[in-house]
C-alpha positions in Angstrom: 12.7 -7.4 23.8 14.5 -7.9 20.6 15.4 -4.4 20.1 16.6 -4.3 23.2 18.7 -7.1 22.5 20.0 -5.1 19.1 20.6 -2.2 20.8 23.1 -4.2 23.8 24.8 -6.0 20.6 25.8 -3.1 19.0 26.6 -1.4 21.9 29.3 -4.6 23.0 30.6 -4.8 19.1 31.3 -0.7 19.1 33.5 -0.8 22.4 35.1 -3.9 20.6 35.8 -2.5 17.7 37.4 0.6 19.3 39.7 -1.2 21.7 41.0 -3.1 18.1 41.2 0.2 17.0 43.7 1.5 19.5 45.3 -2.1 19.7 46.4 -1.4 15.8 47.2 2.6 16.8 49.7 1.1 19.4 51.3 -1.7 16.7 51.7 0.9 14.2 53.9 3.5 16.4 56.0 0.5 17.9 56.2 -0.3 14.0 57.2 3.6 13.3 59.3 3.6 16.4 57.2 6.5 17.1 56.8 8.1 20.8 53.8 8.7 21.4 54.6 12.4 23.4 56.7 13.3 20.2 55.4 15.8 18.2 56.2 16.6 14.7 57.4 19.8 13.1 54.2 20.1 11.1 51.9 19.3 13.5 53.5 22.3 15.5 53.5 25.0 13.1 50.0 24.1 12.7 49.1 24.6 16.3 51.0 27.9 16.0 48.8 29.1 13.3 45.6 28.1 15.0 47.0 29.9 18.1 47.4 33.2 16.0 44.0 32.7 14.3 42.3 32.1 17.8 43.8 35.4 19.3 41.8 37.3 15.8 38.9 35.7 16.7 38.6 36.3 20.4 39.3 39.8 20.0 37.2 40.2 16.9 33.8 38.6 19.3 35.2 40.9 22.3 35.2 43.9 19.9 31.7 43.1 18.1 30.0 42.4 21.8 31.0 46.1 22.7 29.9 47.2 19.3 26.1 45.7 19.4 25.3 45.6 23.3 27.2 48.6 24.5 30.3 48.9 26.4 28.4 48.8 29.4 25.0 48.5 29.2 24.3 49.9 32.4 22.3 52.7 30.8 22.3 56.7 31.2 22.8 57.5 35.4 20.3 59.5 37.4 22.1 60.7 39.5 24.9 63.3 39.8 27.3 60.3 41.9 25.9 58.3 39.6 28.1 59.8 36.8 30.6 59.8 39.1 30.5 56.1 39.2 30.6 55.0 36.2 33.7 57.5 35.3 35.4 55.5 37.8 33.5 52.1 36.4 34.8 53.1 33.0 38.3 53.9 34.1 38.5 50.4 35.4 37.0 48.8 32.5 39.2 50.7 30.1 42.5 49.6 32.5 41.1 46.0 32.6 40.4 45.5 28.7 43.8 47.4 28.0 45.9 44.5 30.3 43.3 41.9 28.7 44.5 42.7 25.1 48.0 43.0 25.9 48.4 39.9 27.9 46.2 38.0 25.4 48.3 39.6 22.5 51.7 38.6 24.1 50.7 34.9 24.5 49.2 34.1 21.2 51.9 36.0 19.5 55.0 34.2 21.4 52.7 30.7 21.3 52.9 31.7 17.2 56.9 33.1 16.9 58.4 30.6 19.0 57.0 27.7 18.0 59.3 24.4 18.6 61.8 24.4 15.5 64.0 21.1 14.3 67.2 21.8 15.7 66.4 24.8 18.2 67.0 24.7 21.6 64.8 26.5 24.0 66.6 29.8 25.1 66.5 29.2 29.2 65.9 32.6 31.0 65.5 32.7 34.6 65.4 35.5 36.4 65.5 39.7 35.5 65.3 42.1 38.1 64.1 44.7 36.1 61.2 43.0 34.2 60.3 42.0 38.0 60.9 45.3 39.3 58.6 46.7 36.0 55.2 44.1 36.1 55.7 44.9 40.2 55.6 48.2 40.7 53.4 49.2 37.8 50.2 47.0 38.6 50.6 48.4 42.4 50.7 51.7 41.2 47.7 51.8 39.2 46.1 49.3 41.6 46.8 52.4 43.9 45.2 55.0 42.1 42.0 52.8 41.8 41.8 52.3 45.2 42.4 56.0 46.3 39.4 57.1 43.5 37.5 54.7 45.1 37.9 55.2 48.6 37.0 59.1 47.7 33.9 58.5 45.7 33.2 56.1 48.6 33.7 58.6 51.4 31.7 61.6 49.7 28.7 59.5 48.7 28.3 58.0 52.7 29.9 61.4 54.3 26.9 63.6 56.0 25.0 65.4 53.6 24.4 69.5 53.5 22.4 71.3 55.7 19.6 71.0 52.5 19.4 67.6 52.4 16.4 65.9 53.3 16.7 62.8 55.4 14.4 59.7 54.9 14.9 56.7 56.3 14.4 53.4 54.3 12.9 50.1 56.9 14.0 47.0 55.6 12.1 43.2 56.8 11.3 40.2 54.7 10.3 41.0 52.4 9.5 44.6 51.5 10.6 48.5 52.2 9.3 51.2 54.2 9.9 54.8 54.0 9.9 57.6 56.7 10.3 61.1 55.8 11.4 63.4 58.3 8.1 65.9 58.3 8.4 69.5 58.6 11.2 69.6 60.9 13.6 67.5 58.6 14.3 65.3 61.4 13.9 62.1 61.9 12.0 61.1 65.3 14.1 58.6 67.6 13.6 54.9 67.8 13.9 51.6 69.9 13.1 48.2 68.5 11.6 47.2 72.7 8.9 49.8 71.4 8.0 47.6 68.4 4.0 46.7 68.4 1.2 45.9 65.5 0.4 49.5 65.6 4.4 50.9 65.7 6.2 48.4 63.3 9.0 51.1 62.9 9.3 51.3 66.9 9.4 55.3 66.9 10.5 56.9 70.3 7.2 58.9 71.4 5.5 59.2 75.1 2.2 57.1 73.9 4.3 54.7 72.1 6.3 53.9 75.1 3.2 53.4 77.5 1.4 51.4 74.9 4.5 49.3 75.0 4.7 48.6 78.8 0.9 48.4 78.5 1.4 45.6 76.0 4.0 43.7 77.8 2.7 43.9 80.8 -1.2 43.0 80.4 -1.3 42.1 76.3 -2.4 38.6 75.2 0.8 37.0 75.5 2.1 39.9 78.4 3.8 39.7 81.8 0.2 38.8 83.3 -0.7 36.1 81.4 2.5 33.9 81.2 2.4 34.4 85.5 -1.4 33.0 84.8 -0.1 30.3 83.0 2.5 29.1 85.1 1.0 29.6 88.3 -2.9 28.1 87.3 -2.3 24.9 88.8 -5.6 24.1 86.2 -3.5 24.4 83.4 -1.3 21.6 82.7 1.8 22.1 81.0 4.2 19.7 79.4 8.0 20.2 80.6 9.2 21.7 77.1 6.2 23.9 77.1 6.7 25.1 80.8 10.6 25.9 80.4 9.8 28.2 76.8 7.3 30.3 79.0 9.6 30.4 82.0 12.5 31.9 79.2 9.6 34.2 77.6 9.0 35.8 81.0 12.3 36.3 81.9 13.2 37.9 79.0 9.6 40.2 78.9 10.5 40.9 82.9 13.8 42.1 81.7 12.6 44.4 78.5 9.8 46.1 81.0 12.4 47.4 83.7 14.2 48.7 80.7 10.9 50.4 79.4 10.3 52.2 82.6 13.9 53.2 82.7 13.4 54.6 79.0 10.2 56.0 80.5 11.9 57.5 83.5 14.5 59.1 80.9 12.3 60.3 78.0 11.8 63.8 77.3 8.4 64.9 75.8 9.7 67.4 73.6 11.1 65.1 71.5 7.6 63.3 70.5 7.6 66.3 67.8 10.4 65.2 65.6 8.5 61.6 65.4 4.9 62.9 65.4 5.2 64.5 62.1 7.2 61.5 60.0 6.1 60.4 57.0 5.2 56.9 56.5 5.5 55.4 52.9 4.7 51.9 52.3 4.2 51.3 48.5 6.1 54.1 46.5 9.4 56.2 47.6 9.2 59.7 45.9 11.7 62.2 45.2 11.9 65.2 44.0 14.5 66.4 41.1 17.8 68.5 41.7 17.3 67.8 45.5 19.7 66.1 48.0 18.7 63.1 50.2 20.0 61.4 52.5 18.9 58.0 53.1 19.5 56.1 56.5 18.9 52.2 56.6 17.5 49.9 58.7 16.6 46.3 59.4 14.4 44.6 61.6 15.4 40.7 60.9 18.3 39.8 58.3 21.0 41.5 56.3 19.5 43.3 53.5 21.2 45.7 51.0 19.4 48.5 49.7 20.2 48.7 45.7 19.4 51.7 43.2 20.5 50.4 40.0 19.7 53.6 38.1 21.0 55.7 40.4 24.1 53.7 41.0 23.8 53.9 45.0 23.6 50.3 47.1 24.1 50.0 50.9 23.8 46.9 53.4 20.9 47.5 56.2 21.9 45.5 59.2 20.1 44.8 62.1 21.0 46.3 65.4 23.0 49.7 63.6 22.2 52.5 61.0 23.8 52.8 57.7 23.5 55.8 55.2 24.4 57.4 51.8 23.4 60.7 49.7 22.6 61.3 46.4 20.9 63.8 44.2 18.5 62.6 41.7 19.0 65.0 38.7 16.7 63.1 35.5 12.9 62.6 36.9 10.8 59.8 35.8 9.5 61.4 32.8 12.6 62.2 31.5 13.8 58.9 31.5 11.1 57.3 30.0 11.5 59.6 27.0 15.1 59.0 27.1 15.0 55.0 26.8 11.5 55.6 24.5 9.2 53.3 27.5 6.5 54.6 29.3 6.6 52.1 31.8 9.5 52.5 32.6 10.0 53.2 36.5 13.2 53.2 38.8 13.2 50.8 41.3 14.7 50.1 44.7 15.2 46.4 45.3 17.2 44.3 48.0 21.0 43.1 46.5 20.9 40.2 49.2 19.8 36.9 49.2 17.4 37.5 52.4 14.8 34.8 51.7 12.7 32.5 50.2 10.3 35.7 48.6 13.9 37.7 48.0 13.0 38.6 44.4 9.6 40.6 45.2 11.4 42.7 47.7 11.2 45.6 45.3 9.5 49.2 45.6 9.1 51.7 43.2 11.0 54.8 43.3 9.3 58.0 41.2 11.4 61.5 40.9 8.9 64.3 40.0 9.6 68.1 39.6 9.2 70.4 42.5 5.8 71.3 42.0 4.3 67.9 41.4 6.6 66.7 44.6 5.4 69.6 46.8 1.7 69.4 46.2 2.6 65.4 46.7 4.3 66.2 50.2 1.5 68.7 51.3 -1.4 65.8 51.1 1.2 63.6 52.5 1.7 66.0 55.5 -2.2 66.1 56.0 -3.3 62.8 55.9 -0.3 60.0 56.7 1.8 61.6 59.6 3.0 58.7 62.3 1.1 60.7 64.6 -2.1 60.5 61.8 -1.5 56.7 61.6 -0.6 55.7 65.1 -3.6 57.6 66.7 -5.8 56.3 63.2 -8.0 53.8 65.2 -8.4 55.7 68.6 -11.9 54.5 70.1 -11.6 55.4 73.8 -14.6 57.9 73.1 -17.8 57.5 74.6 -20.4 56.9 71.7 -22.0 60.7 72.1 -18.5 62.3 71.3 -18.3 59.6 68.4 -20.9 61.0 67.4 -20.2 64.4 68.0 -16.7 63.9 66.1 -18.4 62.3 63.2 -20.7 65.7 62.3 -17.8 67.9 63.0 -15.7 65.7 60.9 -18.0 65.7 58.1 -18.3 69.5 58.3 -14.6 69.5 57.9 -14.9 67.6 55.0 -17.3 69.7 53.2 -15.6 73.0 54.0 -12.4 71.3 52.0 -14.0 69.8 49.5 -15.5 73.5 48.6 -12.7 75.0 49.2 -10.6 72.7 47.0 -13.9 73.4 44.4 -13.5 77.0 44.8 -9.3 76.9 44.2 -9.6 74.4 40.7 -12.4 77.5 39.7 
């Protein structure tokens, strides 16, 4: 309690003692007949001097930042638009630090040459037309050439791609990426979101996945069947809030299933090809060195935006429309892990949006191999994880005899590969 005490006393005597303190700084300017926003010749020639120091050290800390860290430190692109982006990043940079060292030079220098002198009247100069005609038409000039290089590297990296690109498509939800190749065909099947199910999260436009949609919304757990149930069972009492949700749920399924029989009545069966053979990739996108892709976007929930930092490509995915862009990797993974001297090194594809309380683990890894370790990657790929390998995965409509059956022939499937993978390693 006593120090306490202490502490509050000397805390009352300091604010005391400094009001007396600028009680006898206000007696001894009336004394001096001093104004107080007068400011003496010395005291402005020193301020000049510190000005002109200041501008040496700013620029001497902007120069060794470059020096040490880089003049970027974005790192070597990986991509052949990649260079082309930071040529036009640089060019911007080296406009931006040019005006930033003029400007900054200008100020501290005038601040420093025309300091206030006794008995010098400020020079008043209003108006010029051709310094405003100059520091006008030169900033919108080269503001105009930016923007034109821009909009061109813009243009050419979301343009179409060549007839050799290969076209994946890149499934954004919270919070993680899915890829879909487009299969031997290089075309990617068509989709609906109304066709999305637990078994078609990417809602791909085939003939089974439509029926297994209408099935679903018609007799599924939570279908057109069971909310009638509900709301006609007078042994099921609802509570008002309750009753109107399912009332909305049923009008909105009896709308989606008229529009699924019209999709049914219009679908043609030759198109269940282009989606049969797709790729699915949950965990790692590869890619394959030299080779074009071109990457369409989509998203099932919130805006996302699709970011390679190392290959200097980033596009929004928005629900309800496709975007795109194209790029050609041109360093595989290898290569750049013995180019920044880490062998875990890895590019990445990550979202650039704020989409969500797990945001920051939206992430997948992206690996560029050579041709031959991508193709023998793509063949088991094109054996194994097909939508139409996946989709029809847990198929059990078979009586337990042809279960059975399947099993043996499937096992002596298994063994004829796994000899004749023995007899091609020999």
């Amino acid at each position: 309690m006593v120090t306490k005490l202490i502490i509050l006393l000397v805390i009352v005597l300091g604010i005391v003692a400094l009001a007396q303190l600028m009680r006898v700084y206000e007696l001894s300017s009336k004394l001096s007949k001093k104004v107080e926003s007068e400011i003496g010749n010395r005291d402005n020639r020193l301020n000049a001097k510190m000005w002109l120091l200041f501008m040496f050290f700013l620029f001497g800390g902007f120069i060794w930042l470059m020096l040490k860290y880089g003049f970027v430190g974005r790192g070597e692109a990986a991509s052949i638009s990649g260079r082309e982006t930071d040529w036009l990043m640089n060019l911007n940079l080296i406009i931006v630090i040019a005006v930033f060292f003029l400007c900054n030079a200008l100020l501290f220098i005038f601040a420093f040459k025309y300091v206030k002198k006794p008995g010098v009247k400020a020079f008043y100069y209003p108006h010029n037309n051709k310094l405003e005609m100059l520091w006008t038409v030169v900033p919108a000039i080269v503001l105009a050439v930016i923007i034109i290089l821009g909009l061109r590297s813009w243009n050419e990296q979301t343009d179409a791609a060549s007839d050799e690109a290969i076209l994946v498509e890149l499934y954004s939800k919270q919070f993680d990426w899915t890829a879909r190749y487009s299969g031997m065909d290089n075309t990617l099947g068509r989709f609906d979101y109304k066709l999305t199910t637990s078994k078609n999260q990417l809602g791909l436009l085939t003939t089974e996945t439509i029926d297994a949609a209408i099935e679903e919304m018609e007799h599924g757990t939570s279908g057109i069947d069971s909310l009638e149930s509900q709301l006609n069972n007078p042994g099921i009492i609802l509570i008002p809030e309750e009753k109107e949700a399912k009332i909305v749920d049923l009008s909105r399924k009896e709308r989606l299933i008229r529009l699924l029989y019209q999709m049914k009545a219009r679908h043609d069966n030759a198109l269940d090809a282009q989606a049969m053979d797709d790729i699915i990739q949950l965990d790692t996108l590869y890619l394959r060195v030299d080779q074009e892709y071109e990457f369409n976007f989509r998203s099932k929930d919130v805006i996302h935006s699709a970011y390679f930092p190392h290959f200097r490509a980033q596009m929004n995915t928005v629900p309800g429309m496709t975007t795109r862009f194209k790029f050609t990797p041109d360093i595989t993974t290898k290569e750049m892990r013995e180019i920044k001297n880490n062998e875990k090194f890895n590019y990445v594809l990550m979202c650039n949006k704020i989409c969500g309380g797990a945001h920051y683990k939206m992430k997948m890894m992206v690996v560029v191999l050579e041709q031959e370790e991508y193709d023998s990657w793509m063949k088991g790929k094109m054996s194994t994880s097909t939508f139409k390998d996946t989709y029809f995965a847990n198929e059990s409509d078979e009586t337990p005899e042809e279960e059975n059956e399947d099993a043996v022939n499937e096992d002596a499937v298994i063994e004829d590969n796994d000899l004749t993978a023995d007899s091609e390693a020999a």
